[in-house]
Each structure stands twice: as structure tokens, then as C-alpha cells.
C-alpha positions as a Markdown table, in Angstrom:
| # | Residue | x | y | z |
|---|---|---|---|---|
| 1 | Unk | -11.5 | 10.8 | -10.8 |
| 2 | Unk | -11.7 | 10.5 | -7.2 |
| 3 | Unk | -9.2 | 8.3 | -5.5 |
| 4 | Unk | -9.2 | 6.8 | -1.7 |
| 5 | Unk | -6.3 | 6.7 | -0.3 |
| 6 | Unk | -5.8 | 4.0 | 2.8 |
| 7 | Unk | -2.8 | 4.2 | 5.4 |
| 8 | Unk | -2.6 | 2.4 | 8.6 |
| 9 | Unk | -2.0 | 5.2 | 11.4 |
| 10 | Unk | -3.0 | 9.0 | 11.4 |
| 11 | Unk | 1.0 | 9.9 | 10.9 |
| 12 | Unk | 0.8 | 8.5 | 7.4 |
| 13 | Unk | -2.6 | 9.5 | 6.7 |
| 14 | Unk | -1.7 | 12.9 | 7.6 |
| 15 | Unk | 1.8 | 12.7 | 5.5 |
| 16 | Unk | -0.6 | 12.2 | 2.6 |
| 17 | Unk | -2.7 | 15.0 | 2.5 |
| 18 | Unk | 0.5 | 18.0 | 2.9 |
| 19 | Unk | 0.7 | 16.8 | -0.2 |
| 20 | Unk | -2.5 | 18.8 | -1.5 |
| 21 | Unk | -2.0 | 21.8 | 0.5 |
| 22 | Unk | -5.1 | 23.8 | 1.5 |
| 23 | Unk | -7.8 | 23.3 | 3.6 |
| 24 | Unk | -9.5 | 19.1 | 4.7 |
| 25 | Unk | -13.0 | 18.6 | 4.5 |
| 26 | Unk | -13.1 | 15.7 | 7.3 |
| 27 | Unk | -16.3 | 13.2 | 6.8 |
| 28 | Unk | -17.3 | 10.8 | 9.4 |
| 29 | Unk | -17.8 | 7.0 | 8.4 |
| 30 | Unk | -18.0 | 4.6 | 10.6 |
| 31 | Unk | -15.2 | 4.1 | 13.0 |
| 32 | Unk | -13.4 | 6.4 | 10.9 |
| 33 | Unk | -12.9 | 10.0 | 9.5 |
| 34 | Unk | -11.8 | 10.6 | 6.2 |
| 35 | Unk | -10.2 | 13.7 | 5.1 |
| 36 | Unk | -11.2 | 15.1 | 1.5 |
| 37 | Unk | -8.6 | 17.3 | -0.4 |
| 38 | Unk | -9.7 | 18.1 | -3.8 |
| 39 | Unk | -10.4 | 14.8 | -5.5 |
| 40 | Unk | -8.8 | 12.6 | -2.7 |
| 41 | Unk | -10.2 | 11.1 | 0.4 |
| 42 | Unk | -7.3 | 9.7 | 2.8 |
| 43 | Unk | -8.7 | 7.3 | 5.6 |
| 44 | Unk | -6.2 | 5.5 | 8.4 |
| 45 | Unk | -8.1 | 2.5 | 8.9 |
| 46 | Unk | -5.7 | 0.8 | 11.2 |
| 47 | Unk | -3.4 | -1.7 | 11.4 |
| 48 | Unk | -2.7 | -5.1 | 9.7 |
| 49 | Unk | -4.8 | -6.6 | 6.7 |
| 50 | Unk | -7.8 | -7.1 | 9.0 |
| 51 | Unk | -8.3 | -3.4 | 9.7 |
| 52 | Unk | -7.0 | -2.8 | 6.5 |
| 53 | Unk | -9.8 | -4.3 | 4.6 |
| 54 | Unk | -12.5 | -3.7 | 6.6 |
| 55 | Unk | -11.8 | 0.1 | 6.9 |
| 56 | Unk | -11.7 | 0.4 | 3.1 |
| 57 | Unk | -14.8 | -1.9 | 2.5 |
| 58 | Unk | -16.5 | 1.2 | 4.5 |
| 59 | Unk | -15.2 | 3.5 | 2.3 |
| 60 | Unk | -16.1 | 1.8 | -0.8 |
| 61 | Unk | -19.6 | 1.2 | 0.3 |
| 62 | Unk | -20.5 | 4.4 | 1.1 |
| 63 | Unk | -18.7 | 6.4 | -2.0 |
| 64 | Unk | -17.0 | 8.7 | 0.9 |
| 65 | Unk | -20.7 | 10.1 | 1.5 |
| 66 | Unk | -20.1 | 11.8 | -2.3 |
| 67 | Unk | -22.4 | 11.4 | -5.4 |
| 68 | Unk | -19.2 | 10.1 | -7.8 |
| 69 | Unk | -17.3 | 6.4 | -7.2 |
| 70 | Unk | -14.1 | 6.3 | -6.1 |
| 71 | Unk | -12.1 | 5.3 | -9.5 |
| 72 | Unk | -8.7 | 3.5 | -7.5 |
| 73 | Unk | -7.7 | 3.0 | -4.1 |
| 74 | Unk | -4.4 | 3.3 | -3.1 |
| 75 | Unk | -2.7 | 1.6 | 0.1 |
| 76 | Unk | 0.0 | 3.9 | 1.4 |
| 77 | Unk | 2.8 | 4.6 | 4.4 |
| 78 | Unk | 6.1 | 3.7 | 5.5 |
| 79 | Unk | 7.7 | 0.1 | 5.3 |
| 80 | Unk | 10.6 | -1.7 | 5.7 |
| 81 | Unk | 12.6 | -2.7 | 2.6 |
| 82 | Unk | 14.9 | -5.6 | 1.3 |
| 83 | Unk | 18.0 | -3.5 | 1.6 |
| 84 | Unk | 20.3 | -2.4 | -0.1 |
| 85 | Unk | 17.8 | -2.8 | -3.0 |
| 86 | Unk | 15.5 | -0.2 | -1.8 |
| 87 | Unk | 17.8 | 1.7 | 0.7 |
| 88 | Unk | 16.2 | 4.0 | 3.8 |
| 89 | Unk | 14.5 | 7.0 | 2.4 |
| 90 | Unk | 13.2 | 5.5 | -1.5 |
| 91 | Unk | 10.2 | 4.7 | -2.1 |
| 92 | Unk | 8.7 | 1.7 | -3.6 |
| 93 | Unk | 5.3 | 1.4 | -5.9 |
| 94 | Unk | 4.1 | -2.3 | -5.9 |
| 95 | Unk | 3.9 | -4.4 | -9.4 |
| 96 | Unk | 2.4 | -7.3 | -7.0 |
| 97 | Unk | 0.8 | -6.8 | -3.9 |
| 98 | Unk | 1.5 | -10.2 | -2.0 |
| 99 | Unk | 0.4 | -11.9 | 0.5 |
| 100 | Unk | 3.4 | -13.2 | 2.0 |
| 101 | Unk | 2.3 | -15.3 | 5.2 |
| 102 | Unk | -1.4 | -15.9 | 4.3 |
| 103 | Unk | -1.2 | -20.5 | 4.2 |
| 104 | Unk | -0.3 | -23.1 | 6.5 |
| 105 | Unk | 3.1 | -24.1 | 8.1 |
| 106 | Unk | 3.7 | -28.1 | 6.9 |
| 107 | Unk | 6.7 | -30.5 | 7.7 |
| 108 | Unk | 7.9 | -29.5 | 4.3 |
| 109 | Unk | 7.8 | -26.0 | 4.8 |
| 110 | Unk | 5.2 | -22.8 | 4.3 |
| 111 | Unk | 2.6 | -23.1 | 1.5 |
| 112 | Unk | 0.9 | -20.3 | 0.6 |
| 113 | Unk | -3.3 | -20.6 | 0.8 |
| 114 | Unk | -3.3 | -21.1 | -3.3 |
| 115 | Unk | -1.5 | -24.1 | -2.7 |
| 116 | Unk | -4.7 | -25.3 | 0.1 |
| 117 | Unk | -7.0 | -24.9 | -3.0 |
| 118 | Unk | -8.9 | -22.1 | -2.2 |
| 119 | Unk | -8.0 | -18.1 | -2.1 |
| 120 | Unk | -5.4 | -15.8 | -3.9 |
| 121 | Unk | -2.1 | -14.7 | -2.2 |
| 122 | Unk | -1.4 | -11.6 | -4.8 |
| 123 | Unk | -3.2 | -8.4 | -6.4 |
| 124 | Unk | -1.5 | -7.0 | -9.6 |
| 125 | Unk | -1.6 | -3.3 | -9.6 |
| 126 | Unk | -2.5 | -1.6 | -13.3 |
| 127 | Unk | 1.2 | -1.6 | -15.1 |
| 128 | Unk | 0.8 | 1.7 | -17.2 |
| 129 | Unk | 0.0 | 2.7 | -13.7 |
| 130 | Unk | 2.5 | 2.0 | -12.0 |
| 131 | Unk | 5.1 | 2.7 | -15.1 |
| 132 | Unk | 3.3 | 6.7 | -14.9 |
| 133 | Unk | 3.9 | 7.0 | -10.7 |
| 134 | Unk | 7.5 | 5.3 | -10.9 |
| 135 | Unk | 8.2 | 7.9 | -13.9 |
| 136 | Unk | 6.8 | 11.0 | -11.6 |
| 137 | Unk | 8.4 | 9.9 | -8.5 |
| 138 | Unk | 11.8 | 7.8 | -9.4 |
| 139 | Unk | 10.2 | 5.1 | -7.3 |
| 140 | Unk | 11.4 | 1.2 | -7.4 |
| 141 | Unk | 9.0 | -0.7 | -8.9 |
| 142 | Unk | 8.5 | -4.5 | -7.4 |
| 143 | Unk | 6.7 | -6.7 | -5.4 |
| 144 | Unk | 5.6 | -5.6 | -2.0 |
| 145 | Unk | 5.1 | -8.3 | 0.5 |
| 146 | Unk | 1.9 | -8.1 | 3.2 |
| 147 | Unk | 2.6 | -9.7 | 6.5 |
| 148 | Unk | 0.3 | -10.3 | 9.5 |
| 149 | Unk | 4.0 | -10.3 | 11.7 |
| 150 | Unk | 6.5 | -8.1 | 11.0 |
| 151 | Unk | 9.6 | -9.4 | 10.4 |
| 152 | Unk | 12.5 | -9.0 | 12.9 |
| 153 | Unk | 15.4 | -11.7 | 12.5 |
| 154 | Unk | 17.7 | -12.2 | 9.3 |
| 155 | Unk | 16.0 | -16.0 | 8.9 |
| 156 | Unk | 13.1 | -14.7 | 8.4 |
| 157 | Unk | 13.8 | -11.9 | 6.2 |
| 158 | Unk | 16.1 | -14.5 | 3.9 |
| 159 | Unk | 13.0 | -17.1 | 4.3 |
| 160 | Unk | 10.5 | -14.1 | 2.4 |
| 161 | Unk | 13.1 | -13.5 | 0.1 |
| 162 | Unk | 13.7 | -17.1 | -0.8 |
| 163 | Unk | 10.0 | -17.6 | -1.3 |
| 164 | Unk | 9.4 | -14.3 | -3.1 |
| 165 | Unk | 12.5 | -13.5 | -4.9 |
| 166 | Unk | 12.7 | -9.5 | -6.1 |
| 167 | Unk | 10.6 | -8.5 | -2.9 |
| 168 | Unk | 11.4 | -4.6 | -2.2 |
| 169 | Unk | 9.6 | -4.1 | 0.9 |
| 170 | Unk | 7.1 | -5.6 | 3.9 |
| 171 | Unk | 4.5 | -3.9 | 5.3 |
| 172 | Unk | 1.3 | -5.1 | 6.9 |
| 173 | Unk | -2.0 | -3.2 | 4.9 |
| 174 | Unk | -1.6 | -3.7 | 1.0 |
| 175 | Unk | -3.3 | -7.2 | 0.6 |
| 176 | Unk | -6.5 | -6.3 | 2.7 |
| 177 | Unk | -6.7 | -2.8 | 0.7 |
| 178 | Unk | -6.7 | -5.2 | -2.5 |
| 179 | Unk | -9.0 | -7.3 | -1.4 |
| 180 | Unk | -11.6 | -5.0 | -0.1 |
| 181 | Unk | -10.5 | -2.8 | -3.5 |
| 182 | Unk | -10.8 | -5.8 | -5.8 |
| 183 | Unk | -14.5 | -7.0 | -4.6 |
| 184 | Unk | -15.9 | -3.6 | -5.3 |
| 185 | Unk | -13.8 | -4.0 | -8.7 |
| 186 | Unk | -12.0 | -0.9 | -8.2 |
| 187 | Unk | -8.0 | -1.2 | -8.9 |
| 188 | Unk | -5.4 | -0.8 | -6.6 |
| 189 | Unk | -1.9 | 0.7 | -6.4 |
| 190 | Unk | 0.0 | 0.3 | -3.4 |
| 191 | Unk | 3.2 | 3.0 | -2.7 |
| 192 | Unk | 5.6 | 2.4 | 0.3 |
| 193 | Unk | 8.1 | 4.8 | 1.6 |
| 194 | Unk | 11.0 | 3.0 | 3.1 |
| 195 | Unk | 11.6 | 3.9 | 7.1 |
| 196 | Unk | 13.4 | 1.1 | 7.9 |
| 197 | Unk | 15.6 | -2.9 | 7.2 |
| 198 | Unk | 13.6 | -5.6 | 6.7 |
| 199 | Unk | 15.4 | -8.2 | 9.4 |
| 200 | Unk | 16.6 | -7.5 | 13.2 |
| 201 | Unk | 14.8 | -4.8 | 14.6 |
| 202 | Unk | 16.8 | -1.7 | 15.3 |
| 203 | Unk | 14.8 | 1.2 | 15.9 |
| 204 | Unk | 17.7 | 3.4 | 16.0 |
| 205 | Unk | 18.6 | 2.8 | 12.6 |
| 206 | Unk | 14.9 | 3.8 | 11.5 |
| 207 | Unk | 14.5 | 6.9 | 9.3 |
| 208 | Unk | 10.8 | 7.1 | 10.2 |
| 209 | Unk | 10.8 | 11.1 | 9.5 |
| 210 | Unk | 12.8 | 11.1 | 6.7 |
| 211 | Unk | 9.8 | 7.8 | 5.4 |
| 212 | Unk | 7.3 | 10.1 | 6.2 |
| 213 | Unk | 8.7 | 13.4 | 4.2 |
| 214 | Unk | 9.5 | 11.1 | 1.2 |
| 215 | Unk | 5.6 | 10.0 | 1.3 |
| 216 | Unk | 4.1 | 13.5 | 1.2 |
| 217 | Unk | 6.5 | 14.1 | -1.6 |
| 218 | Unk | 5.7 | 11.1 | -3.5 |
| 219 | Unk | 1.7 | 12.1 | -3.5 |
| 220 | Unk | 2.8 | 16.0 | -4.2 |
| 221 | Unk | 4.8 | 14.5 | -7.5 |
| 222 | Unk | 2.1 | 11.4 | -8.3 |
| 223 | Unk | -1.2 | 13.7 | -7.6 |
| 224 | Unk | -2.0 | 14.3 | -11.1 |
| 225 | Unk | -0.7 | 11.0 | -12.4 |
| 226 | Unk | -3.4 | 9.2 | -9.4 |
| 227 | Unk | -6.3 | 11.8 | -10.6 |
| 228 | Unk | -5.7 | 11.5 | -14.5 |
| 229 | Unk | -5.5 | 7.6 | -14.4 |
| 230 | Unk | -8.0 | 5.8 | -16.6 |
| 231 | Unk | -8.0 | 2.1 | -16.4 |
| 232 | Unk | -8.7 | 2.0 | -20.3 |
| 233 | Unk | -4.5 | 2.8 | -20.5 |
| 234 | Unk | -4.3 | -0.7 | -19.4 |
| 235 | Unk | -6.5 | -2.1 | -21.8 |
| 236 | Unk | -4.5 | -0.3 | -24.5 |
| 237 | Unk | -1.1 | -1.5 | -23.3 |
């Protein structure tokens, strides 16, 4: 099965494919080059939700230049986490990808778009899935929230977790993967490697190299699970 695999910068991208070893095919799409190992393609298609989506809509549509269809995407990087849950260094595989700060702002508080009657605010990954890469990995498995703004003040981080209690992480890609992912009805697995707090922002407390090592060894320990998959395991139970 081929897989796509979408991070937000080049660092990530390219923390993703040591994983595979040997040499990259690199394919040009446009505004973007993916880089082929074996039976994955890995693509940084930018930053936030926006870029996010539109970068893997590309991809989708044009198969990654190859003759077979991608069989599951997969949104991947660093994140921060909802410590000392998911502590600096873990990684986390999402069971609900979730759009966190997606609705409107009222007297009464945030309401998420589903509650404007019209749109979803969360993507569940395939759960034999995700039970197979937590298994390979000794990943967290929970609910990863997508933000346009990355949190930086304890209000807000106790606001998210209020609204979305059992969050492990934040990060700013997964829901616009899913929704590109889910209108070509391809699943969609998103894996986080923790480089920092969600809350204050402290850069010198951010493990951003230790994030980065824990991603390539997360896809070196995952590869086969990702390229086996078949989304009739789901259907069985």
C-alpha cells in the first residue's frame, strides 16, 4: 500500500524519511516536492490547517505522479503535549483528530462550528490502526487537538482541556490533513512527537531534537504496521 505522509516544515519531513534509509526519489507537485522512499511519499506542505489541506489535496489528486492510490495519509511532526500526561520526548498517535478552535466566540463562551449547524470539528482515525502503531511504538493513544494559534498561557491550555477533556497534545496540521484525506475517502492517522508544554511558552525547556529523533524512530518501528494496513481490519473489529 502506498502511504502519504504530511508534516508541516522540511525538519519533520525530513525526520520521516531516516526512517527508511536508502536513497529519495524527490517528485515535483505543485508548490511542493515530495520525497518517495519505498512505498512512502513524505510532503511538508506548510504550516497550519490551511496549508495543511491544500498541500495534501495536491497530493491526493495527483496519486504522487504514480499509477497506484495512496491507501492512508498520515499527518506527522512535533507538538506540544498536555503534560505530565504525555511528558517531552513520547509520542502520541491520535484516536480523534480535533478541531479545537474551529466555531465562534459567544457571551456564553466558545462553541465549536457543529454547534453553528454546519461542519464537523473531529476525524476518527481507524482504531485497529491506531491499537497496531501504539503496539509497535509504545505510543499514548488520545485525542490530538488542531489549533489555528498555538497556545501559550496556562488559561488557555486549562480552557482546551476543559472543553476537550483527555487531550494529549496540540499541534496545528492534523484536521486539514483529515479533511483533504477524508474528501478523497482515504483514512487518516495522525502521530505527534512531543517537543514541548502545552501553556507559557518557554523555548528553553523545548526538547525539539530529542521530538525529532523520537519521530524518525516512531516511522522506523510503525513502517510495516503503515504499509500492511488494510482498512478491512476495521470492518472486522
Amino acid at each position: 500500500m502506498r502511504v502519504l505522509v504530511v508534516t508541516a516544515v522540511p525538519v519533520e519531513r525530513d525526520a520521516v524519511t531516516r526512517a527508511f534509509g536508502g536513497a529519495e526519489e524527490h517528485v515535483a507537485l505543485p508548490g511542493a516536492e515530495l520525497h518517495r522512499c519505498g512505498a512512502f511519499d513524505v510532503l511538508a506542505g506548510g504550516a497550519g490547517p490551511a496549508a495543511a489541506a491544500a498541500a495534501t489535496a495536491f497530493a491526493l489528486a495527483s496519486g504522487g505522479s504514480a499509477s497506484a492510490p495512496y491507501g492512508l495519509v498520515v499527518s506527522a511532526g512535533i507538538g506540544g503535549a498536555f503534560t505530565p500526561v504525555t511528558p517531552l520526548g513520547s509520542l502520541v498517535v491520535a484516536d480523534g483528530i480535533v478541531a479545537a478552535d474551529l466555531g465562534a466566540e459567544t457571551p456564553d463562551g466558545f462553541l465549536p462550528v457543529t454547534a453553528l449547524g454546519f461542519g464537523r470539528d473531529r476525524f476518527t482515525p481507524p482504531p485497529a490502526l491506531v491499537r497496531q502503531v501504539t503496539a509497535a511504538t509504545g505510543a499514548a493513544a488520545g485525542p490530538v487537538l488542531t489549533v489555528s494559534t498555538v497556545t501559550g498561557s496556562a488559561e488557555r491550555a486549562g480552557a482546551l482541556l476543559a472543553a476537550h477533556p483527555g487531550a494529549l497534545a496540540e499541534a496545528m496540521e492534523g484536521f486539514g490533513v483529515a479533511e483533504a484525506a477524508a474528501r478523497a475517502d482515504v483514512p487518516v492517522l495522525e502521530v505527534r512527537a512531543v517537543s514541548n508544554a502545552v501553556g507559557p511558552r518557554d523555548r528553553d525547556a523545548w526538547r525539539i531534537g530529542d521530538a525529532l529523533a523520537a519521530l524518525t524512530d516512531a516511522f522506523g518501528k510503525a513502517a510495516s504496521v503503515l504499509e500492511g494496513w488494510n482498512s478491512h481490519e476495521d470492518l472486522e473489529g
